[in-house]
C-alpha positions in Angstrom: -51.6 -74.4 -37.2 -48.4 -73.8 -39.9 -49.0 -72.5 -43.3 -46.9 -74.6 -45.7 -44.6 -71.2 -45.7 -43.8 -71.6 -42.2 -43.5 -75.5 -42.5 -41.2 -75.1 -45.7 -38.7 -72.7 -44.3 -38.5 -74.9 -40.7 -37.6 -78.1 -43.0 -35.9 -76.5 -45.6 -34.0 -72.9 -45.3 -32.9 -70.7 -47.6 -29.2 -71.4 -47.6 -27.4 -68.3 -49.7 -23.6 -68.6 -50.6 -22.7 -64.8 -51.1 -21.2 -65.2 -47.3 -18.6 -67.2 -48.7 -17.1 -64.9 -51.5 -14.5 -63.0 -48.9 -13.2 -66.2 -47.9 -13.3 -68.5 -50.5 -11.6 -65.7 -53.0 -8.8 -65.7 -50.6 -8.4 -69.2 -49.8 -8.6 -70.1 -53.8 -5.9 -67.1 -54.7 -3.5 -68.0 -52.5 -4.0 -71.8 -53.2 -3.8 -71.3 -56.7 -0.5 -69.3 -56.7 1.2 -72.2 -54.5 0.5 -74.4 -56.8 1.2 -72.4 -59.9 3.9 -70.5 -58.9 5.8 -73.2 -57.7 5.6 -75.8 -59.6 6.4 -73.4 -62.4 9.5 -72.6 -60.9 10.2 -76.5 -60.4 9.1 -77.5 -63.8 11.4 -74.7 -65.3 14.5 -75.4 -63.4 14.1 -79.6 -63.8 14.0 -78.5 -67.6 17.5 -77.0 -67.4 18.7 -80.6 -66.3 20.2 -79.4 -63.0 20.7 -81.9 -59.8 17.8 -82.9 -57.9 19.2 -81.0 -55.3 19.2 -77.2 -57.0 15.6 -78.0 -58.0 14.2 -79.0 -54.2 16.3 -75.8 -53.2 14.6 -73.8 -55.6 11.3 -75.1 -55.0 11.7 -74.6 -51.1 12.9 -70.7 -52.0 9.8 -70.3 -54.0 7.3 -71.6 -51.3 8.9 -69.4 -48.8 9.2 -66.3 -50.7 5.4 -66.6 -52.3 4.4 -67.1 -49.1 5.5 -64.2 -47.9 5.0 -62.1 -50.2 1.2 -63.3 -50.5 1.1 -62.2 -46.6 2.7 -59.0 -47.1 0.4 -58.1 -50.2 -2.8 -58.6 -48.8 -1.8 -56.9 -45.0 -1.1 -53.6 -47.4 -4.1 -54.1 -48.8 -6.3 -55.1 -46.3 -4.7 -52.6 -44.0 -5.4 -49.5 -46.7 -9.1 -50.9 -47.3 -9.3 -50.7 -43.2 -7.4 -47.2 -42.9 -10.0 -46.1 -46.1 -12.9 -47.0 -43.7 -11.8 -45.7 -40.6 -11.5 -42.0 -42.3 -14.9 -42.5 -43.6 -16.1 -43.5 -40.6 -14.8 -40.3 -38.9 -16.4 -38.1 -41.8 -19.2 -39.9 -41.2 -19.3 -39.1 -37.5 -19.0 -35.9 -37.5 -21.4 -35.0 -40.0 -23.7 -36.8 -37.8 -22.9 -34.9 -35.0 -22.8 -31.4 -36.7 -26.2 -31.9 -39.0 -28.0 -34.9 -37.8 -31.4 -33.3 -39.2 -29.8 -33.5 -42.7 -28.1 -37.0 -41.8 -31.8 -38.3 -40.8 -33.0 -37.1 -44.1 -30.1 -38.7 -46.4 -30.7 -41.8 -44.7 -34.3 -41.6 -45.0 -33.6 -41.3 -48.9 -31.5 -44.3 -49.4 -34.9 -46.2 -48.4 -36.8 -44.3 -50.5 -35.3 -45.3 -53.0 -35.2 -48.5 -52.2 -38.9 -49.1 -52.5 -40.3 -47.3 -49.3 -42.7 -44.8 -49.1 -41.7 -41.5 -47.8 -43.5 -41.8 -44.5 -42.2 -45.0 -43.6 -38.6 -44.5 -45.0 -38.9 -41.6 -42.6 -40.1 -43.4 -39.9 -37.2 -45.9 -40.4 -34.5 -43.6 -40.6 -35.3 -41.7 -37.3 -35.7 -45.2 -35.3 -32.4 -45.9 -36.3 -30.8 -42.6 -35.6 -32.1 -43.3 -32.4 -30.8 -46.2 -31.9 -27.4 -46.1 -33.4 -26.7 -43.8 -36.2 -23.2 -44.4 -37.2 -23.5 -48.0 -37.9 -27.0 -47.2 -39.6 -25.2 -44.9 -41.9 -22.2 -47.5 -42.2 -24.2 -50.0 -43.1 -26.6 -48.3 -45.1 -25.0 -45.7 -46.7 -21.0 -46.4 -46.8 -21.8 -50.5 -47.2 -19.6 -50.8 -43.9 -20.5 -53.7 -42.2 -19.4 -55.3 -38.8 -19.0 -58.7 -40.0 -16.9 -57.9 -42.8 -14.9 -55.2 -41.6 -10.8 -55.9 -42.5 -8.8 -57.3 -41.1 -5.4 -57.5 -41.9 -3.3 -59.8 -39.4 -6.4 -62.8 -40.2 -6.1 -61.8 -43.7 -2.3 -62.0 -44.5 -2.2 -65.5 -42.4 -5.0 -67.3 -43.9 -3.2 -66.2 -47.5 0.2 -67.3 -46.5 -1.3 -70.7 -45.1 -3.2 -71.0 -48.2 0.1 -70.0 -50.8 1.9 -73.1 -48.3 -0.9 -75.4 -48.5 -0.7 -75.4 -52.7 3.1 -74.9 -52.9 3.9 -78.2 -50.8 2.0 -79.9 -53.4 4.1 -79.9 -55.8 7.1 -79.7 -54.0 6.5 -83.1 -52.4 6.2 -84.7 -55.9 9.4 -83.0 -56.9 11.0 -84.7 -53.6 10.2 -88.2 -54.4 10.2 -88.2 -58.2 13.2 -90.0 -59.8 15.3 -87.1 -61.8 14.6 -87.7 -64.9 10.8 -87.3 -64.3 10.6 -84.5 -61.8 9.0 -82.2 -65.1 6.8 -84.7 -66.3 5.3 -86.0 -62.5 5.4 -82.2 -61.2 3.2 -81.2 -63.8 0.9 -84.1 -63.8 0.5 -83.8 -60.0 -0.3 -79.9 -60.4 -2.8 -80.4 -63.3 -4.9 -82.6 -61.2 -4.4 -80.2 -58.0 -5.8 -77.4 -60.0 -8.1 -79.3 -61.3 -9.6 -80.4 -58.1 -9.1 -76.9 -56.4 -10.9 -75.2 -59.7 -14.3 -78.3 -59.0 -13.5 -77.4 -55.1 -14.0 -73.7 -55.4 -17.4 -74.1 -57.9 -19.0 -76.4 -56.2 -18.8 -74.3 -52.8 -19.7 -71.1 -54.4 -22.6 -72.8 -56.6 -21.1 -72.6 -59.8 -20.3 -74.9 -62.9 -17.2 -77.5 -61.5 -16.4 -78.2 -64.8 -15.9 -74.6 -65.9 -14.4 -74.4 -62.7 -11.3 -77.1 -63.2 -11.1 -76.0 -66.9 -10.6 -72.0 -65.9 -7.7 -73.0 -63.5 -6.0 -75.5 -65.4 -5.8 -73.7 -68.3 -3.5 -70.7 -66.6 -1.3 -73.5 -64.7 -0.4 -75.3 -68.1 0.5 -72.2 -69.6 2.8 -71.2 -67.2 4.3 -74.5 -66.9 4.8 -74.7 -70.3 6.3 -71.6 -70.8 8.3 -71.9 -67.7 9.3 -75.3 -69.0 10.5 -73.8 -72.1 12.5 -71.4 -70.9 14.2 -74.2 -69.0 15.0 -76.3 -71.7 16.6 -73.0 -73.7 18.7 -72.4 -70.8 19.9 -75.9 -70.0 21.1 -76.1 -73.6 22.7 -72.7 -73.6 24.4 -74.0 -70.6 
């Protein structure tokens, strides 16, 4: 016969969203400064009163290079987080191969002071030294983990598709917006965008949606307005 623990968790798991931080941050960053970016740059140029043409030219420029530059940013990074782990690793190696007595006891330690008692903590550590010490000190001691080890081909893809995936946004609206209201319908369009990404991004990582929307929007109408500003000085210097 079930307890009611058993029956609870085989009708209703635990469902925990700390799994989606890696790729939800990325996905939200890069979608984020598509949007932002770009339809800064849009909303700036339209407010110089240049031809439809120069502003779908710039905007097309901005996607492109954002893009890229989002890919190339986070394959440095991820690639220097990955070349950081790999020389740990190797440390980590061969200490265990030169003093795996002291190794077992470090590792026996960490669960200590984790809330085991010496005996089993000791018991622990060896099982796992016997079974695989690297990734029990990897894991346990360096927080290197298998399923989240870098990588930085995925990484600088998924953040260029994301940059695109926000910057066609408000290029689009730019596209079929008459001229005189490519500033006004651009920064509509991205206000709601951002909007919905901010409510998107809380309500998959379990937080506030309206705190979510308001945190992004805020940042995009301040760079559109300044951007928009600095437009409008230009066009009438020009």
């Amino acid at each position: 016969m079930k307890s009611s623990l058993d029956t609870h968790h085989s009708h209703d798991p635990e469902t925990h969203l700390s799994w989606r931080s890696g790729w939800l941050r990325a996905a939200v960053l890069g979608a984020n400064d598509g949007i932002v970016s770009t339809a800064s740059l849009l909303v700036g140029v339209a407010s110089s009163g240049v031809s439809n043409d120069y502003i779908l030219i710039a905007g097309i420029a901005s996607v492109v290079a954002g893009a890229m530059s989002m890919a190339a940013g986070e394959y440095v990074s991820v690639s220097s987080q990955a070349d950081t782990e790999r020389v740990d690793l190797e440390i980590e190696r061969r200490e265990l191969r030169d003093n795996p007595d002291y190794e077992t006891a470090e590792l026996s330690a960490i669960y200590v002071g984790r809330g085991l008692d010496p005996e089993l903590a000791r018991q622990v550590a060896e099982r796992l030294m016997e079974v695989d010490p690297l990734a029990a000190h990897a894991r346990d001691e360096l927080g290197i983990s298998r399923l989240r080890r870098p990588r930085p081909v995925q990484a600088a893809l998924a953040s260029m598709a994301a940059f695109v995936s926000g910057g066609v946004v408000p290029l689009l609206v730019a596209f079929f917006a008459p001229q005189s209201h490519v500033a006004t319908s651009v920064a509509a369009a991205t206000m709601l965008s951002l909007a919905a990404l901010g409510m998107i991004s809380s309500r998959l990582g379990g937080a506030s949606m309206l705190r979510g929307a308001l945190r992004v929007t805020f940042w995009g109408a301040l760079a559109m307005i300044l951007t928009g500003a600095i437009g409008t000085v230009a066009g009438v210097s020009i």
